[in-house]
N, CA, C and O atoms as a CHARMM CRD file, in Angstrom:
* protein
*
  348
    1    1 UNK  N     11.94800 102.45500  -7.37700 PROA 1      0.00000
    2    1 UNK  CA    11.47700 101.13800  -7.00200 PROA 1      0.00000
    3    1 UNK  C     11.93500 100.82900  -5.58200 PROA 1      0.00000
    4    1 UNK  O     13.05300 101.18700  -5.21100 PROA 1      0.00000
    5    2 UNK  N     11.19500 100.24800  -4.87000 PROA 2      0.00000
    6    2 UNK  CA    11.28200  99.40900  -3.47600 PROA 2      0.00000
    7    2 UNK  C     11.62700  98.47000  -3.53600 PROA 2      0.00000
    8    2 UNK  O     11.21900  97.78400  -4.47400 PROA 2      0.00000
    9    3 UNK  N     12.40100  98.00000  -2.75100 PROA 3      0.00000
   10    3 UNK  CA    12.38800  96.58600  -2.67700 PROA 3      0.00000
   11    3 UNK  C     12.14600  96.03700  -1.33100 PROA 3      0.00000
   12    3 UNK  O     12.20900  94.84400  -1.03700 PROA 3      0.00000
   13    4 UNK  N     11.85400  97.04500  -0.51600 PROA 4      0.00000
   14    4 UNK  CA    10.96000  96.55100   0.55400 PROA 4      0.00000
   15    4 UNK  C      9.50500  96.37000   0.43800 PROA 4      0.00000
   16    4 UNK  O      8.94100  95.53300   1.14100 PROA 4      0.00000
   17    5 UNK  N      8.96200  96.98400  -0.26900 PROA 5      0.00000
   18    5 UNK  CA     7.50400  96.66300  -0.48100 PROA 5      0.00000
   19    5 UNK  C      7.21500  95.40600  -1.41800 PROA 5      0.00000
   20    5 UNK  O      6.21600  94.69100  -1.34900 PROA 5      0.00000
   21    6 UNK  N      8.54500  95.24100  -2.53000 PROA 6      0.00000
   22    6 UNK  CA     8.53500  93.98300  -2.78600 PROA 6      0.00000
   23    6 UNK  C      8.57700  92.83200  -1.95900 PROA 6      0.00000
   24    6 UNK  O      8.01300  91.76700  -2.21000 PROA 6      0.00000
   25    7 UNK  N      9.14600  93.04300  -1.13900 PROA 7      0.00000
   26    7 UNK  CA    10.04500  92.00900  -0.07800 PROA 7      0.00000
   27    7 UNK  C      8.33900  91.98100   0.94500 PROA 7      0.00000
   28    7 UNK  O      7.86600  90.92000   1.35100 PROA 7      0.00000
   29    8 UNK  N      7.74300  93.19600   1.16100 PROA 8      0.00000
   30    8 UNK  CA     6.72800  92.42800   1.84100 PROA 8      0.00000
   31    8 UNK  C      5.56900  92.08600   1.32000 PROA 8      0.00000
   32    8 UNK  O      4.67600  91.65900   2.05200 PROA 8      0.00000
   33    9 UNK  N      5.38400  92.22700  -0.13000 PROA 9      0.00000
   34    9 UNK  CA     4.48500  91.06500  -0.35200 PROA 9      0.00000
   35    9 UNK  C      4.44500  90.03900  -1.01500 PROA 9      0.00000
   36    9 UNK  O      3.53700  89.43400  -1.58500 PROA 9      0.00000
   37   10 UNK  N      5.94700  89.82100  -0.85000 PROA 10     0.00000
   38   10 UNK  CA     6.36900  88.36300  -1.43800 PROA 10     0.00000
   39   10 UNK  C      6.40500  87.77600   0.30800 PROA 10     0.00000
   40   10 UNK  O      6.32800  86.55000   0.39100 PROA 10     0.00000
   41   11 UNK  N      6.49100  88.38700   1.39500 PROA 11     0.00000
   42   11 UNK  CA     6.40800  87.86000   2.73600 PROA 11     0.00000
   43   11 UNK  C      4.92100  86.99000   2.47100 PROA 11     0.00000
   44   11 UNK  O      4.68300  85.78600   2.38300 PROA 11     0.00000
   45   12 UNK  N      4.06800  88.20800   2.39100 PROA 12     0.00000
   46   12 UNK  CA     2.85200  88.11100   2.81200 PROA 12     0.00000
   47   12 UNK  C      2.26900  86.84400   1.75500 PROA 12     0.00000
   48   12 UNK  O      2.04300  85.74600   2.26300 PROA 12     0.00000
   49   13 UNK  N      2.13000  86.96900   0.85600 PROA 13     0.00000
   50   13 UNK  CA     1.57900  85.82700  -0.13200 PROA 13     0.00000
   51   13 UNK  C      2.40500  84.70200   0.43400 PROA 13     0.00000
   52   13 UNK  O      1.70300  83.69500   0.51400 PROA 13     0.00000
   53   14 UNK  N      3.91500  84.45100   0.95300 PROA 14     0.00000
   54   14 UNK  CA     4.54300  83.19000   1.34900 PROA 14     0.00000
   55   14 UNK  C      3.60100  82.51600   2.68600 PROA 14     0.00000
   56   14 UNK  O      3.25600  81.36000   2.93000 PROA 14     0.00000
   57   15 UNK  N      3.37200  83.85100   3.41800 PROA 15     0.00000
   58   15 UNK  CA     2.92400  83.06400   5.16000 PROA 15     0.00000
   59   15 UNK  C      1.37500  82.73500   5.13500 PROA 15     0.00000
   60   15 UNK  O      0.78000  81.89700   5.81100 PROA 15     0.00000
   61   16 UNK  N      0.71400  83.88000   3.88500 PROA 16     0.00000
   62   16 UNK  CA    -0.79200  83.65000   4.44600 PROA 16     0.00000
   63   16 UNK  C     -1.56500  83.03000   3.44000 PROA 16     0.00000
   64   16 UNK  O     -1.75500  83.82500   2.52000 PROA 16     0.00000
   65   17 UNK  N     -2.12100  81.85900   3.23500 PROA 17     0.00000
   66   17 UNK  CA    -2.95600  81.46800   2.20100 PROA 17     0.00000
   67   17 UNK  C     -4.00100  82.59700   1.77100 PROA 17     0.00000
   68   17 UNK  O     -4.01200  82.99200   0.60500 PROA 17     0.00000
   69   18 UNK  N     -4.85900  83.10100   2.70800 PROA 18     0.00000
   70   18 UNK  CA    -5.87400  84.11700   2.41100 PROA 18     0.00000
   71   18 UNK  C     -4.98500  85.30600   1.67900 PROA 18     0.00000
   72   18 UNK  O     -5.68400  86.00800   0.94800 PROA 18     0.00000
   73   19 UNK  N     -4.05800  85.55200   1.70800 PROA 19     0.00000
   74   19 UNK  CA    -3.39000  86.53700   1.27400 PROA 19     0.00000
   75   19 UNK  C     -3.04400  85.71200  -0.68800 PROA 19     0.00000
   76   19 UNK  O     -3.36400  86.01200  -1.83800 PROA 19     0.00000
   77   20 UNK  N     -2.47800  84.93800  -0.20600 PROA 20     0.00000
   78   20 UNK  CA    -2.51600  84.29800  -1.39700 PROA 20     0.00000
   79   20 UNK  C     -3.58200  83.94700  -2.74100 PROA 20     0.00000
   80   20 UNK  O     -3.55600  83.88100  -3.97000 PROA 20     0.00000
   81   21 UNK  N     -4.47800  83.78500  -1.63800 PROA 21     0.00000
   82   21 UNK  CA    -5.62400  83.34400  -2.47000 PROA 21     0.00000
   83   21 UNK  C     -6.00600  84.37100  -3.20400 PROA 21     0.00000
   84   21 UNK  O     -6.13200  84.35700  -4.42800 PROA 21     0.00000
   85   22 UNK  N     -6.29500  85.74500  -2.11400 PROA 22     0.00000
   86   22 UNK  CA    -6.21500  87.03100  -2.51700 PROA 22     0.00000
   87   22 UNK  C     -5.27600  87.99700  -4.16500 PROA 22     0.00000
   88   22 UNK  O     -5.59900  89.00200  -4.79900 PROA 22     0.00000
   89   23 UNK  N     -4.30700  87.21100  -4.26500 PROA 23     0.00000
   90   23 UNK  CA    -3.63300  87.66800  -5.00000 PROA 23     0.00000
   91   23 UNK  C     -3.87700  87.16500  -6.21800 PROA 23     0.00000
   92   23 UNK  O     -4.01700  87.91100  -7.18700 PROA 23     0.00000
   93   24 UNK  N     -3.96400  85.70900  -6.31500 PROA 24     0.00000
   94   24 UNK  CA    -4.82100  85.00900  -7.06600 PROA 24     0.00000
   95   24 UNK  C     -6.24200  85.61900  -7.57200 PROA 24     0.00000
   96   24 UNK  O     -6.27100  85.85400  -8.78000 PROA 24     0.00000
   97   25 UNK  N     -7.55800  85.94500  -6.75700 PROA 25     0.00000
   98   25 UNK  CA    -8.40000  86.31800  -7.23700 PROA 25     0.00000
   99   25 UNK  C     -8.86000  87.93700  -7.29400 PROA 25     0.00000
  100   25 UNK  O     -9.86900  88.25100  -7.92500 PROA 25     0.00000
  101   26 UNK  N     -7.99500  89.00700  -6.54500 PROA 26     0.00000
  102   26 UNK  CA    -8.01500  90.48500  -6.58300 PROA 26     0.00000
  103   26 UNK  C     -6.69400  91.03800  -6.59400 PROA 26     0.00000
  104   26 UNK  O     -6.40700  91.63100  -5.55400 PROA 26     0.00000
  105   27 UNK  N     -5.90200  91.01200  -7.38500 PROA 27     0.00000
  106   27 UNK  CA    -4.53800  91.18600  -7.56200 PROA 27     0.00000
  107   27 UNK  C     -4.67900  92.66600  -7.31900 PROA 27     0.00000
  108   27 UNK  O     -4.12600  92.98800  -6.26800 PROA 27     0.00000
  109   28 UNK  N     -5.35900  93.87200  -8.08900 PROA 28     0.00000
  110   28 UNK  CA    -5.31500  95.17600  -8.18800 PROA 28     0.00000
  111   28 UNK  C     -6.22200  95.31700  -6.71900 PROA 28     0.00000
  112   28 UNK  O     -6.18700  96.53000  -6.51600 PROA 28     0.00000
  113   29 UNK  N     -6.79200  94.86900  -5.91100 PROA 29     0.00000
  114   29 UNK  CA    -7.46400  94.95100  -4.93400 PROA 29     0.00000
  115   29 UNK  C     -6.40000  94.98400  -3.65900 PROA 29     0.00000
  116   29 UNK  O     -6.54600  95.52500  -2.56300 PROA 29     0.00000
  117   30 UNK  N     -5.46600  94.34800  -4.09000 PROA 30     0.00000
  118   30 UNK  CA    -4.26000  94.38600  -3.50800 PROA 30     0.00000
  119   30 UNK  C     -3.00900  94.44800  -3.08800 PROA 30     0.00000
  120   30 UNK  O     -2.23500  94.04400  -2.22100 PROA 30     0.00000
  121   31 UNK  N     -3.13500  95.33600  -4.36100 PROA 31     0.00000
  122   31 UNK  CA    -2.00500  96.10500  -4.56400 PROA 31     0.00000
  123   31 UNK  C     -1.92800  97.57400  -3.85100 PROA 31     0.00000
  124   31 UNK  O     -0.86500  98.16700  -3.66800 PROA 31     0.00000
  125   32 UNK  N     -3.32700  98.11800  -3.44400 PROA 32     0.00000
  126   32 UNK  CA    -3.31200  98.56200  -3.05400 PROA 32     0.00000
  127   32 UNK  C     -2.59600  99.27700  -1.57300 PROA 32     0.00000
  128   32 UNK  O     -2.30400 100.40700  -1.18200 PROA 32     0.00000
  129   33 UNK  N     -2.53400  98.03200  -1.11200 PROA 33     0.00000
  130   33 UNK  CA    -1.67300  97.96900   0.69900 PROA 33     0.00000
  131   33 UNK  C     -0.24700  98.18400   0.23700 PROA 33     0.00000
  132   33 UNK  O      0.45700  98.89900   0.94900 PROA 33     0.00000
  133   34 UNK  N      0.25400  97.67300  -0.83100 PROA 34     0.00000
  134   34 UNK  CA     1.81100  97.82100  -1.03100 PROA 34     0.00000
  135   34 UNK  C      2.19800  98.86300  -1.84000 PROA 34     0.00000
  136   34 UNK  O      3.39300  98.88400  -2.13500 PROA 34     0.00000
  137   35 UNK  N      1.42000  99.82100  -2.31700 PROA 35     0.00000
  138   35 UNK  CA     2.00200 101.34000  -2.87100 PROA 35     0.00000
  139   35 UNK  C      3.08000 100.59400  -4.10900 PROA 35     0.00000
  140   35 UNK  O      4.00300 101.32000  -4.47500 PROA 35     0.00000
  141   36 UNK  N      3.01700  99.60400  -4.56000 PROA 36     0.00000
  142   36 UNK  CA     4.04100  99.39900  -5.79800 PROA 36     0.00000
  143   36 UNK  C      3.95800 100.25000  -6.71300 PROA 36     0.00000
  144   36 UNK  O      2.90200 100.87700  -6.79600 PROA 36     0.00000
  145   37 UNK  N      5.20800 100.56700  -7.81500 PROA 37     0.00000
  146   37 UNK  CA     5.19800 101.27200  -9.11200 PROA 37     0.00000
  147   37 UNK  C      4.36000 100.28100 -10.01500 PROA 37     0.00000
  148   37 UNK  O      4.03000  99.11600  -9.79200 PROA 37     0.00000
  149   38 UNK  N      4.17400 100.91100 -10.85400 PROA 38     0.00000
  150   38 UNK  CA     3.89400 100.04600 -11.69800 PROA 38     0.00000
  151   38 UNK  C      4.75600  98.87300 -12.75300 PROA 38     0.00000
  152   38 UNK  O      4.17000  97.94600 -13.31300 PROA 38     0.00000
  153   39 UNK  N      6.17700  99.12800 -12.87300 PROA 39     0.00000
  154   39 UNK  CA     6.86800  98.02600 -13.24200 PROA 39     0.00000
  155   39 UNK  C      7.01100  97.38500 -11.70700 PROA 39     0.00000
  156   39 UNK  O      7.48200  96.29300 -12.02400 PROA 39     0.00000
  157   40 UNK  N      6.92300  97.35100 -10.39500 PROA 40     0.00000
  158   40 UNK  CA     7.16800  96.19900  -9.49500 PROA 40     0.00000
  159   40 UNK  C      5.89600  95.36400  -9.69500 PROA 40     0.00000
  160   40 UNK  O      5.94800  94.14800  -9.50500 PROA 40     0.00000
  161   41 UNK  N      4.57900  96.05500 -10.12900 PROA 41     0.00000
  162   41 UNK  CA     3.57000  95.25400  -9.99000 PROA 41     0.00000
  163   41 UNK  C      3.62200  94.26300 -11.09700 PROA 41     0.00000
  164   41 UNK  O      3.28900  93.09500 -10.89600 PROA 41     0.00000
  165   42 UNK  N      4.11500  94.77600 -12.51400 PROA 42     0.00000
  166   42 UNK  CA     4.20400  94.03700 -13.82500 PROA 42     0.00000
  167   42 UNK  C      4.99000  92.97700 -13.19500 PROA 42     0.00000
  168   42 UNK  O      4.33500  91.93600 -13.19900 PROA 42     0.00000
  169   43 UNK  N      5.99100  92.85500 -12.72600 PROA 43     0.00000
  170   43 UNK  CA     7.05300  91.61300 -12.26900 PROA 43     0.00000
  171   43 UNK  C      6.10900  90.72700 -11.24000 PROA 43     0.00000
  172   43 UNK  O      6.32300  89.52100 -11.36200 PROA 43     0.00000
  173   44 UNK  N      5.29500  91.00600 -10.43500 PROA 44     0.00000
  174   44 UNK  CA     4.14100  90.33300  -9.83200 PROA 44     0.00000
  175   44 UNK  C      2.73400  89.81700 -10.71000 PROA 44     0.00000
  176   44 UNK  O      1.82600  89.09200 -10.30500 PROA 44     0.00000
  177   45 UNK  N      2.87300  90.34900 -11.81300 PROA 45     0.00000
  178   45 UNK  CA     1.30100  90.27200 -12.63900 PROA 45     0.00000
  179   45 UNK  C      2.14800  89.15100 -13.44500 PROA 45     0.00000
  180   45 UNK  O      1.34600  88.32200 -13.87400 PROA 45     0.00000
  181   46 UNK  N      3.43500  88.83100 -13.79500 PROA 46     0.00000
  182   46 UNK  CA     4.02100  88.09600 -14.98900 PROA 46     0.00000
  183   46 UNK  C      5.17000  87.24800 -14.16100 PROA 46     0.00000
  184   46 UNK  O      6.31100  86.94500 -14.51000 PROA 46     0.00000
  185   47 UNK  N      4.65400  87.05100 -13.27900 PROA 47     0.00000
  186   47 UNK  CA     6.28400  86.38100 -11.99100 PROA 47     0.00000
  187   47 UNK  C      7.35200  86.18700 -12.58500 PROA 47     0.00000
  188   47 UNK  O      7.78100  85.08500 -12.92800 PROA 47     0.00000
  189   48 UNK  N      7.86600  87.23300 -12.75400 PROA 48     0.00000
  190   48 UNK  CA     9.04600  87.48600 -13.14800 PROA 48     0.00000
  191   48 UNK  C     10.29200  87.37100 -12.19800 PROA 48     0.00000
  192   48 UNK  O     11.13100  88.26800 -12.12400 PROA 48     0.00000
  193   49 UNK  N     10.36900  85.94400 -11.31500 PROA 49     0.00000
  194   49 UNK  CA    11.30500  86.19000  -9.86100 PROA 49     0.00000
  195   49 UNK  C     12.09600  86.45600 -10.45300 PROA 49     0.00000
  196   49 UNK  O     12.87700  86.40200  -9.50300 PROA 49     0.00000
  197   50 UNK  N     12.81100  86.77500 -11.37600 PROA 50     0.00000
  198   50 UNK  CA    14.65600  86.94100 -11.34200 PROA 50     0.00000
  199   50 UNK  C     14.54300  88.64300 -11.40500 PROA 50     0.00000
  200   50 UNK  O     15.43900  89.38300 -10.99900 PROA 50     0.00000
  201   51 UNK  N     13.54300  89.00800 -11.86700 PROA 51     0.00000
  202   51 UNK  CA    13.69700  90.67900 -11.97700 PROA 51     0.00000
  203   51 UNK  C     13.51800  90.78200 -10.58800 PROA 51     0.00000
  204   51 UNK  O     14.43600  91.47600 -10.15200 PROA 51     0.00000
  205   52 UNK  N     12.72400  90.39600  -9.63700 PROA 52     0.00000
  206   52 UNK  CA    12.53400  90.71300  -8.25100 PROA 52     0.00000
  207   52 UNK  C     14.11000  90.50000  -7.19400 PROA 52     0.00000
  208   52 UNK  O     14.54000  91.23300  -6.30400 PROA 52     0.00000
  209   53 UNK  N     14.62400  89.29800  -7.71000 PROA 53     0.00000
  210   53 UNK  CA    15.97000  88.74000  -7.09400 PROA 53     0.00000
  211   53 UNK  C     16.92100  90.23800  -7.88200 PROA 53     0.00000
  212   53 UNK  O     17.13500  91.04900  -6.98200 PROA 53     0.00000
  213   54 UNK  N     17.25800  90.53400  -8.69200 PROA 54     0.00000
  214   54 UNK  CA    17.60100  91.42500  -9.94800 PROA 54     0.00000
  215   54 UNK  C     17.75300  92.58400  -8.83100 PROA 54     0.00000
  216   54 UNK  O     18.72800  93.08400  -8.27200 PROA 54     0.00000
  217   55 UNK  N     16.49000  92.77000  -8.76100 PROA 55     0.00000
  218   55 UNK  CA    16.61800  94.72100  -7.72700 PROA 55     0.00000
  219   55 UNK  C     16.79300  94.37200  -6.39300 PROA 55     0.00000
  220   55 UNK  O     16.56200  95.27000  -5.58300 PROA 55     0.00000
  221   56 UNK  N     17.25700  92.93600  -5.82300 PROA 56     0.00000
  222   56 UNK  CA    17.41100  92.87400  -3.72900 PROA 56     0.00000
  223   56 UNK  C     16.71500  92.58400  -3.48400 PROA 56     0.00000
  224   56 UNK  O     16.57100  92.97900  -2.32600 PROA 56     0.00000
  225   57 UNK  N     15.40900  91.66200  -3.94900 PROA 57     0.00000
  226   57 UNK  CA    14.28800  90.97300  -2.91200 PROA 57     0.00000
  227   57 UNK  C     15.50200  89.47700  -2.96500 PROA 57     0.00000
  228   57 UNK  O     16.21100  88.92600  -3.80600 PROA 57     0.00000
  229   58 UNK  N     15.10400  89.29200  -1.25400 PROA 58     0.00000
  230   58 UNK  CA    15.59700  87.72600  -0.93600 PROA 58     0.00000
  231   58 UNK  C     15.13300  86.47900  -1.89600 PROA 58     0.00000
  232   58 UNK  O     13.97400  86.37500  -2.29800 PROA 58     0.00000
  233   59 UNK  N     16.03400  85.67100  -2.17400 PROA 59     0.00000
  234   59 UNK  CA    15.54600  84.38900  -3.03100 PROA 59     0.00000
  235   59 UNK  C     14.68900  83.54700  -2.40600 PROA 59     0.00000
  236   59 UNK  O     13.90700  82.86000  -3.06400 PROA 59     0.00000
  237   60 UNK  N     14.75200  83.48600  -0.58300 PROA 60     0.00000
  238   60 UNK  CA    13.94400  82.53300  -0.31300 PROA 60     0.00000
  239   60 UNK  C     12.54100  83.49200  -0.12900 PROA 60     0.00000
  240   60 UNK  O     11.63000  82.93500   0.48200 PROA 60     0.00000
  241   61 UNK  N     12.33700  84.61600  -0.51300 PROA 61     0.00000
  242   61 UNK  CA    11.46300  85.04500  -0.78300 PROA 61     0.00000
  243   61 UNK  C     10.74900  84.95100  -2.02500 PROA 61     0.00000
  244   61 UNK  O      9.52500  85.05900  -2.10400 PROA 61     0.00000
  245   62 UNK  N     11.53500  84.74500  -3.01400 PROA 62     0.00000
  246   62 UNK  CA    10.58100  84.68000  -4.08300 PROA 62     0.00000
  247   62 UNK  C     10.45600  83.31500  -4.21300 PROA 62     0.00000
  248   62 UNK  O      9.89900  83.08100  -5.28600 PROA 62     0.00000
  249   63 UNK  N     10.68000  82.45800  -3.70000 PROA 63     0.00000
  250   63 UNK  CA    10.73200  81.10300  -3.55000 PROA 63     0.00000
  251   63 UNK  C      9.36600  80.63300  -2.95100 PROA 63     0.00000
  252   63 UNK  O      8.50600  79.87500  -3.39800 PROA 63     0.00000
  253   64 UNK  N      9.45200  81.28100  -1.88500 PROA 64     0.00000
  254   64 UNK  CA     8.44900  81.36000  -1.09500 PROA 64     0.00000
  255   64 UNK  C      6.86900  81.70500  -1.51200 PROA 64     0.00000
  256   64 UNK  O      5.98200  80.92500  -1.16300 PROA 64     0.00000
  257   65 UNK  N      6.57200  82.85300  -2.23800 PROA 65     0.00000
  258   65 UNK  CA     6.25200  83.07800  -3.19600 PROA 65     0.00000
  259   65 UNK  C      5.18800  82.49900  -4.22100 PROA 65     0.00000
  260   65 UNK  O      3.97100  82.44500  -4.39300 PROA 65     0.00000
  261   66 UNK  N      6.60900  82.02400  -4.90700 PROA 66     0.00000
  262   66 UNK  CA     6.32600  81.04400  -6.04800 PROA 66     0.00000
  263   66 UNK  C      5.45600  79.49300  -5.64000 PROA 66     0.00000
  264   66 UNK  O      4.39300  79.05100  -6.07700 PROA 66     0.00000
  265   67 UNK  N      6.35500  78.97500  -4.69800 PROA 67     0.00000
  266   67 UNK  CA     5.41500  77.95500  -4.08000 PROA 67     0.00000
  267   67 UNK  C      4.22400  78.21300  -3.82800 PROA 67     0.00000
  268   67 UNK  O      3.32600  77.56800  -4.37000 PROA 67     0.00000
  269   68 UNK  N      3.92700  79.38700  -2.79700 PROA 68     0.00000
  270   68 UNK  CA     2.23800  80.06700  -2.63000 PROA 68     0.00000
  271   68 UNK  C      1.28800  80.17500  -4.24100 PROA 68     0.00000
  272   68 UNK  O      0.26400  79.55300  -4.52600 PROA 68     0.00000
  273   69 UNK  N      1.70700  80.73000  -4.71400 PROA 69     0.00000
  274   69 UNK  CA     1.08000  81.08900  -5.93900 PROA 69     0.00000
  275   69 UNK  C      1.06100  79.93300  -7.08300 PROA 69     0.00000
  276   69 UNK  O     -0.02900  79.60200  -7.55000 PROA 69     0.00000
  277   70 UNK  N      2.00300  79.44800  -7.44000 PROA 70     0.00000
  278   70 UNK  CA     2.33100  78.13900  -8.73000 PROA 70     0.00000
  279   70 UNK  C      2.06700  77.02100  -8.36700 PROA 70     0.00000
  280   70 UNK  O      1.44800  76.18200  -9.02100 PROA 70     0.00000
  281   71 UNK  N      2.86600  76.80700  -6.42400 PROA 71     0.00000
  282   71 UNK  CA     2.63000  75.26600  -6.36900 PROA 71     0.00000
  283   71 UNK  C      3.82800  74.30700  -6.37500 PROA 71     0.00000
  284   71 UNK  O      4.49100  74.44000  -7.40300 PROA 71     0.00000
  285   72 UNK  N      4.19300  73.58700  -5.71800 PROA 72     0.00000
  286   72 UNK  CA     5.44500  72.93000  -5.80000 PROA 72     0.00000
  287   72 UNK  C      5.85900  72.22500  -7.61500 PROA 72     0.00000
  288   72 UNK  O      6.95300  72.22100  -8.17800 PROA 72     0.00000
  289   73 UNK  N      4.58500  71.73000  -8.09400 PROA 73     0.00000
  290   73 UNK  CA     4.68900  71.12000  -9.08600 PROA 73     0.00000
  291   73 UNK  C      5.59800  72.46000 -10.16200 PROA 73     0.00000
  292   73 UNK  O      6.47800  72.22900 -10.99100 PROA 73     0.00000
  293   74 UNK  N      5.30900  73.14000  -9.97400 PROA 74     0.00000
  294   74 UNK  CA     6.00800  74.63800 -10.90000 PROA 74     0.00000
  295   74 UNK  C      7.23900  74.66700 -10.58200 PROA 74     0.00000
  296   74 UNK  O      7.94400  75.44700 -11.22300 PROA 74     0.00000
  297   75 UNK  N      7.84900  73.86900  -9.54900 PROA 75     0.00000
  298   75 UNK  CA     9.18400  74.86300  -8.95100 PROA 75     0.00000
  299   75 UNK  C     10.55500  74.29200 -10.26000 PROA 75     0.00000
  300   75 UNK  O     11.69300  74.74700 -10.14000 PROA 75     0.00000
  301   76 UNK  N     10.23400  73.35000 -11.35300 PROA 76     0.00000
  302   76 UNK  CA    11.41000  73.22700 -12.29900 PROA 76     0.00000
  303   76 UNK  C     11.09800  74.99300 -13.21800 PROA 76     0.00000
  304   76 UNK  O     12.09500  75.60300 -13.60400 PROA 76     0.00000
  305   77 UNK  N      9.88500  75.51700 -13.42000 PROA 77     0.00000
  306   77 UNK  CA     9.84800  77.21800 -14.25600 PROA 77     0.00000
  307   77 UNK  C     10.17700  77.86400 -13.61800 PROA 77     0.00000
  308   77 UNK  O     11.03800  78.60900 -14.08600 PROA 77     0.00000
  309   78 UNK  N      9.77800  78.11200 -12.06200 PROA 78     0.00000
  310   78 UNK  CA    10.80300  78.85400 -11.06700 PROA 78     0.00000
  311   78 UNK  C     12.70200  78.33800 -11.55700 PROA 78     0.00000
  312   78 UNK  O     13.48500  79.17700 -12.00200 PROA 78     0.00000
  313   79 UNK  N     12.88500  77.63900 -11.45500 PROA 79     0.00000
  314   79 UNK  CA    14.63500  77.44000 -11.42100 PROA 79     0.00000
  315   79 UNK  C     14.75700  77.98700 -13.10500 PROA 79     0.00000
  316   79 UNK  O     15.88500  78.37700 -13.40500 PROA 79     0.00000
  317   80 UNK  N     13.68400  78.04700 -14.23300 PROA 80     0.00000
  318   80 UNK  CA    14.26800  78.18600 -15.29300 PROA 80     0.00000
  319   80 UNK  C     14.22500  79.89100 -14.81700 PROA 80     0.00000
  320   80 UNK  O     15.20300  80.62400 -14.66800 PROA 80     0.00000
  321   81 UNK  N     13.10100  80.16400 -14.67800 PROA 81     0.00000
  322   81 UNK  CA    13.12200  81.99600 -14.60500 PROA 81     0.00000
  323   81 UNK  C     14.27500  82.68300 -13.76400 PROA 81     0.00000
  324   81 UNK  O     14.69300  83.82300 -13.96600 PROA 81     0.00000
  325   82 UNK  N     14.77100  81.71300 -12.68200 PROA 82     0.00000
  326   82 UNK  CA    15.99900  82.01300 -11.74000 PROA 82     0.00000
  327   82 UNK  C     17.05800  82.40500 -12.76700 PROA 82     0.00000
  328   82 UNK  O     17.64900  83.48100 -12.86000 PROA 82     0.00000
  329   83 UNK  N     17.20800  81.02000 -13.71800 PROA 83     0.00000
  330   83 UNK  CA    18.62500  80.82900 -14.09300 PROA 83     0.00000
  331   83 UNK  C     18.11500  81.31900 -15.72100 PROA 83     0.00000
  332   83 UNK  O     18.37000  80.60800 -16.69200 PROA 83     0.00000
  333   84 UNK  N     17.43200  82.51400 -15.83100 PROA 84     0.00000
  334   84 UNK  CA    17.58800  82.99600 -17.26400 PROA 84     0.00000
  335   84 UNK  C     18.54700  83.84700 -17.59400 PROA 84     0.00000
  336   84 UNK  O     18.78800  84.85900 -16.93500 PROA 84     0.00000
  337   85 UNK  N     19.31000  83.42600 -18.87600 PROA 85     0.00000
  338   85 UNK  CA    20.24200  84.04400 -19.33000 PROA 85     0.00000
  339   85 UNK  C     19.55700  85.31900 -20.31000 PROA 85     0.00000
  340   85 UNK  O     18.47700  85.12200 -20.86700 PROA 85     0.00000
  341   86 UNK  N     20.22500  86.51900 -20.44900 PROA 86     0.00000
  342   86 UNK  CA    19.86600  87.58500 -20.90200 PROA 86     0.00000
  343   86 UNK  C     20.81600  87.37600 -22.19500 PROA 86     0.00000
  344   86 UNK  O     21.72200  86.61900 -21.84900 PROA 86     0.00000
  345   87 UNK  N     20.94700  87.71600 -23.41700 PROA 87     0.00000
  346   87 UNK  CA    21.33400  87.26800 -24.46300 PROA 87     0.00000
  347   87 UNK  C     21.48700  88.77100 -25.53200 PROA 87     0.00000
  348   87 UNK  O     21.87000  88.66300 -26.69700 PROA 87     0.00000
């Protein structure tokens, strides 16, 4: 696993709406540019930020992210997925 290729397209969905939007409506269309495994892509298909924070992607990256994709109104499921306890 990478966590630079994580790290850049949690960049890219943060800075570019079209990128975003993109991810939103051709996810496998664009996955292509980032060579992910297939468990980095599952943690992107199921936003799984704490597995992404988990392997070294930056928090204000998946933050970043999350806002692009969910929306500010989401950011209390972002803090729950942050702060999930493993049991």
């Amino acid at each position: 696993m990478s966590v630079n290729m994580v790290e850049k397209l949690l960049h890219d969905v943060s800075v570019s709406r079209a990128t975003a939007e993109r991810f939103k409506t051709d996810f496998d269309g664009l996955l292509v540019k980032y060579r992910l495994t297939e468990d980095e892509a599952e943690m992107f298909r199921s936003g799984d930020v704490r597995a992404m924070r988990d392997m070294g992607a930056n928090s204000m990256l998946t933050m970043g992210f999350w806002m692009m994709v969910r929306g500010p109104r989401e950011m209390g499921e972002y803090m729950k997925r942050m702060r999930r306890v493993e049991g």
